[in-house]
Steps between C-alpha positions, in 0.01 A plus 500: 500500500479621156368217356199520709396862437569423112298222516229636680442808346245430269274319773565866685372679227249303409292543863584849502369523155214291590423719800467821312253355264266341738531827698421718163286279282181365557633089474262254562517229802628172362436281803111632436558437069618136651234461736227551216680305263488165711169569571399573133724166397346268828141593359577397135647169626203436676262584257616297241714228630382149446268275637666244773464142360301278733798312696675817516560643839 
């Protein structure tokens, strides 16, 4: 029983900790950061990938 507590604590205090700051600090949204980035990286691809070759499907 121990061994679990012990081994869990730092996943404990790690939510708790990351609780308080999302409560007290102004942290930005990382699924939206994400969500922009793929977009920003699926335009560039687009832009300048490379031609198709003629018997390419």
């Amino acid at each position: 029983m121990a061994g679990i507590i012990k081994s869990s604590f730092s996943l404990i205090l790690g939510t708790v900790f990351g609780v308080y700051i999302a409560q007290n600090y102004n942290v930005p949204n990382i699924r939206k950061l994400a969500d922009n980035g793929m977009a920003t990286f699926k335009h560039l691809e687009e832009t300048y990938r490379k031609p198709k070759k003629r018997g390419e499907d």
